[in-house]
N, C-alpha and C positions, 0 to 999 in steps of 0.2 A: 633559857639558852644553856647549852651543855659547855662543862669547860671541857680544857684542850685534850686533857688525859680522857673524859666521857669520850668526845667526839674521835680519838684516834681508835678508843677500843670497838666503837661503833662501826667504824670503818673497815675496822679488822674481821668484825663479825658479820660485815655484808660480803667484804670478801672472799671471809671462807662458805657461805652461803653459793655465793656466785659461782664459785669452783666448784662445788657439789653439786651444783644443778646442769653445768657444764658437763661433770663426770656420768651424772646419773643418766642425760640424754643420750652419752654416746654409750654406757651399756645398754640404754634400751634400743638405740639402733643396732648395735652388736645384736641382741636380741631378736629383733625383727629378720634381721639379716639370715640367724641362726632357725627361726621359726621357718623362714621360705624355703628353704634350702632341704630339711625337713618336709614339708610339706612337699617338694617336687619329689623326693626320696622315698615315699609313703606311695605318691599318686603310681611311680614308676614301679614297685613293687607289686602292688597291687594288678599292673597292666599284666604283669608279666607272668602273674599267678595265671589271670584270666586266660589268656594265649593259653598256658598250657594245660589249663584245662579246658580250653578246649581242643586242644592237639590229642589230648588223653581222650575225652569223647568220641571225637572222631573214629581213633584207632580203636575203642570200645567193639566188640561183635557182639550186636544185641541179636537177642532170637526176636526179633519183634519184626513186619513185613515194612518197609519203608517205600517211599515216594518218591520221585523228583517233584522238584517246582514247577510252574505252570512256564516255565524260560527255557527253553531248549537250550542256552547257553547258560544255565547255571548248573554248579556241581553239587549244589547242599541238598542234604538227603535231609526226608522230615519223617515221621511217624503217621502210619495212616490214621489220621483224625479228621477226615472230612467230614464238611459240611453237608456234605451230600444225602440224599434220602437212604439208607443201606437196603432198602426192601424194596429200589424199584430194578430194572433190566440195564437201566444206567449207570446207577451204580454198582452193581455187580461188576458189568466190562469193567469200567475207572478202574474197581480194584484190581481184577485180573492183571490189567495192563500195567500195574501199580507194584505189583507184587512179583512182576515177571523182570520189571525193570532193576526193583531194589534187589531183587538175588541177582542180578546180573553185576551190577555195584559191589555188593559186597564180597560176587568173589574177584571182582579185579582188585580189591582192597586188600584182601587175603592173600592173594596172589604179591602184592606187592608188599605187606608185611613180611611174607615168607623169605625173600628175596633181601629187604634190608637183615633181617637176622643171617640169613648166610652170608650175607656182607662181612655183618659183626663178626661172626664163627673166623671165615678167612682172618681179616684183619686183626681178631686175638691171637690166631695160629703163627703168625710169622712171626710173635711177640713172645720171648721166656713165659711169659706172663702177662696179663691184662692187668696189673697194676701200675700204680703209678712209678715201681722203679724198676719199671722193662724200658722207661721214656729214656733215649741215648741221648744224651748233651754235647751239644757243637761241641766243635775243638776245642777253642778258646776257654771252656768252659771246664773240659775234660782238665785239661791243662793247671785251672785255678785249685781242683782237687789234691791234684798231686805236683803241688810248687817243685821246682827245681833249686830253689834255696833251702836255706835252712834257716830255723827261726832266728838263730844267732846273726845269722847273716842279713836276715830281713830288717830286726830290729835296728842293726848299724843302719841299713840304707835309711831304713824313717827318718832316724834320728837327721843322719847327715843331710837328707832332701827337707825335713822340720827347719833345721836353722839355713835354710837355704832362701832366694827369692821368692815371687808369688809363683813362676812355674814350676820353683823343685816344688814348693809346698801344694802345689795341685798331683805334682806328680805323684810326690808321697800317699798323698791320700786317696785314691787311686789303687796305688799299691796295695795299700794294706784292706781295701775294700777287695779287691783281687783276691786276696790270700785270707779272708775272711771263715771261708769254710772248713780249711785245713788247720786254721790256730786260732777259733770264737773260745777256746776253751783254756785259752795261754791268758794267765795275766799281765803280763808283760805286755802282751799284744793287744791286750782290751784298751787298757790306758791310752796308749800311743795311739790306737783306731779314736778315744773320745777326745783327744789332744789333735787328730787330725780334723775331726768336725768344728773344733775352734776354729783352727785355721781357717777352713771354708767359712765359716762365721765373718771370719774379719776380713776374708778377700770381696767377699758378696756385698752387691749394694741393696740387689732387692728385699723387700721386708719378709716377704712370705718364703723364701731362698734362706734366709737368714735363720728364721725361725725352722726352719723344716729341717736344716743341720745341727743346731743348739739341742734341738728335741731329739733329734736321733742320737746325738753322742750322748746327754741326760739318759736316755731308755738304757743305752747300752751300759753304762757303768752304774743302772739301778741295781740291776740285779748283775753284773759284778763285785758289787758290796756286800752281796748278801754271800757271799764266797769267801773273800778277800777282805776284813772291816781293817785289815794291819796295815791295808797297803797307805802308804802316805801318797803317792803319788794318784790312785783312785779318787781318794779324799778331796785332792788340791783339785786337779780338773772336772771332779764332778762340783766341787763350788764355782768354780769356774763358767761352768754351763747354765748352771743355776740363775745364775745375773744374765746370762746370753737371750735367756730363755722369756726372763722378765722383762725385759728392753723395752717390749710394746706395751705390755700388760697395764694396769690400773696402780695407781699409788698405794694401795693397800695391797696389792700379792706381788708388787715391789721390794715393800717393807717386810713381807714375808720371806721373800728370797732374802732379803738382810741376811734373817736370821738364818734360814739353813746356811748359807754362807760362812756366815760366821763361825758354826758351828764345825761345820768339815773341815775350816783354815785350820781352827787349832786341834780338829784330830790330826792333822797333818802336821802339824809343827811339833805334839807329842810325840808322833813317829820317827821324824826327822828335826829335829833341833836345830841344824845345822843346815839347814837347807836357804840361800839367802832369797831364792824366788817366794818362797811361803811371806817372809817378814816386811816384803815388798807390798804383796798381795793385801796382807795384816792391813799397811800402813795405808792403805787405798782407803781400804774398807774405814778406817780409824778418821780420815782426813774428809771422805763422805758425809757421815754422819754426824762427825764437829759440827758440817753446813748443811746440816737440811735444813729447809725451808719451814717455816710456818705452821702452812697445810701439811706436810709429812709430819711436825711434828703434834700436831694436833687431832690425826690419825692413830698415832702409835700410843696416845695415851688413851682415844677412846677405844680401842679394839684390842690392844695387845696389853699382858698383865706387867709382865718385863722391858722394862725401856730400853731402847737402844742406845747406851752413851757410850761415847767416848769423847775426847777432845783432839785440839789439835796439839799438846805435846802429846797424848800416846802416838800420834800419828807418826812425829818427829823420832820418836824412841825407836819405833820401828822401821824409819828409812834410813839414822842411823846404824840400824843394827846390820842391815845391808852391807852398808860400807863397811862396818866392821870386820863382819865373815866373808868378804868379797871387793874386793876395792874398786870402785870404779863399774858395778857387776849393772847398771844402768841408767843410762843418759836420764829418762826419763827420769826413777828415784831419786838421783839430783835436785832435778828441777823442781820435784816434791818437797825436799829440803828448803832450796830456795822457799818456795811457796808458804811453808812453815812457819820460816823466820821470819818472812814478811809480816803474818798474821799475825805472831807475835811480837812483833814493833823493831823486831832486830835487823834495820836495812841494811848495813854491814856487811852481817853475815849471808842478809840474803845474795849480795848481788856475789861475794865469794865462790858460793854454792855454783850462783850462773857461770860464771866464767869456769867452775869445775866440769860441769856437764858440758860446756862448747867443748871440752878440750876432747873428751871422748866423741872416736868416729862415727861417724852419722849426721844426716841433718834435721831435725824437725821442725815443723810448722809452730809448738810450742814454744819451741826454748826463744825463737824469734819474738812471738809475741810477748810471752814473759820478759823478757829481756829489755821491751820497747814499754813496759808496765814498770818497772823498778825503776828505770830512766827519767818517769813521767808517772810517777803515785797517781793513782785516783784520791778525791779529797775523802775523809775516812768517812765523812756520813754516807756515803753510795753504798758503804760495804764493799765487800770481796767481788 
């Protein structure tokens, strides 16, 4: 018989057994998924080679005598390779008839090649040019070229439609997809375009909606970094995007975004010191990984050389520091606090914090339930 400490680690090691064969099945259904898809992508390539060679055949002018088929309603020509005896009186006519037919084919085929290329001639002629930038773009589009604001003036709109509802913040980003062409090259404007795909992020409920914006804001300020590595504000929302981007992904490229995350918050905070959203962000990240789980951290020490630690006073240090450089600067960070103190045995202070966060406007679905948690402790063996 095992004692109780054998029997709990036993159980701990079926456990994470169990979750790995859980994780392992659904990458190989990703997989499969990812192999079909694949294969339909190959098969359709492949048709579409075919098609056009044989569209290229066709239009081919062989010096060679051709056929019709034995269908008076078919149009495919063949190579005279009959079966036929070639040395009787019968075959001879065949051929005749054969060879009077296919020069009759090939010049209505000639005739009708000739005819798409004076098409083509005309149709480049009314064009500057037959390249791609003789093509004239709608209005609306004319329009996005050449904004009628100015970038100074664009930027205030983002901003003020960013801290706006869900419609300014659709309309913002929108905007600045708009005005995309005329300032890809402003960093100003790259940020606030990857700061608008968060938005869509958190307005979106669908998974693959979600992830198609997280990735497109990620793409844009990759290679805005490689411009720009001073900028603090690139820094912050491309960590930002980072987690957005992870959401679905697997516990190990999870933990992977940890760390770039981590890594950009405090280029960001080297840049800006004083910034109190960076120490918010910090304290997230700090107050995360105090709680991961088990499996995460069982992960992190087989695959990763550098651990993720923190505890939950850095987490506090840092939603502190919030309030510090910003009083009151969010409800949420509050409740963070609260949540802190809690962890730390301090009920006190926790429930203080609460009532500090009701006081700031807004209402959240959180503060209610934390609220109705400090009131009514869980007993402490259930954990957090």
């Amino acid at each position: 018989l095992l004692r109780q400490e054998e029997q709990l680690e036993l159980l701990e090691r079926l456990d994470f057994v169990v979750r790995n064969v859980a994780e392992l099945r659904k990458e190989v259904e990703e997989l499969r998924n990812s192999l079909q898809d694949l294969a339909v992508e190959i098969v359709g390539e492949v048709r579409t080679h075919l098609e056009e060679t044989q569209r290229v055949a066709r239009r081919r002018k062989f010096p060679f005598s051709r056929e019709r088929s034995d269908s008076t309603g078919s149009s495919s020509i063949y190579f005279t390779t009959s079966s036929r005896n070639p040395y009787t009186d019968e075959g001879e006519s065949e051929g005749g008839y054969t060879t009077a037919n296919a020069e009759s084919d090939y010049d209505r085929e000639s005739e009708r090649e000739s005819e798409r290329e004076s098409e083509d001639e005309v149709s480049c002629d009314t064009d500057e040019s037959c390249g791609t930038n003789s093509v004239e773009l709608p209005l609306e589009d004319q329009s996005r070229l050449s904004p009628e604001i100015s970038l100074g003036q664009l930027l205030e709109q983002a901003d003020r439609l960013h801290s706006g509802d869900e419609q300014d913040r659709r309309e913002g980003f929108q905007l600045l997809l708009n005005n995309k062409l005329a300032y890809a090259g402003q960093r100003e404007f790259l940020w606030r375009l990857a700061r608008a795909h968060c938005d869509m992020w958190e307005l979106t409920e669908d998974k693959d909606e979600r992830r198609s914006y997280a990735t497109g804001g990620k793409e844009e300020l990759e290679l805005t970094l490689q411009n720009w590595d001073q900028s603090a504000e690139c820094h912050q929302w491309f960590a930002i995007l980072c987690g957005q981007v992870s959401e679905q992904e697997s516990i190990p490229k999870r933990i992977q975004a940890g760390y770039v995350f981590k890594e950009h918050i405090d280029k960001a905070i080297a840049l800006k010191p004083q910034d109190p959203q960076l120490y918010y962000l910090l304290g997230r990240w700090c107050y995360q990984v105090a709680h991961l789980g088990w499996l995460e951290k069982r992960t992190v020490s087989a695959l990763f050389e550098a651990p993720l630690t923190a505890t939950v006073q850095d987490a506090l240090q840092n939603f502190l520091r919030v309030e510090e450089l910003s009083p009151g600067f969010s409800k949420a960070g509050r409740v963070y606090i609260a949540k802190c103190y809690r962890d730390l045995g301090n009920a006190s202070a926790a429930v203080l914090w609460m009532d500090l966060a009701a006081e700031l406007p807004g209402y959240t679905k959180e503060v209610k339930t934390y609220s109705a948690l400090l009131l009514h402790p869980v007993p402490a063996q259930l954990g957090h």
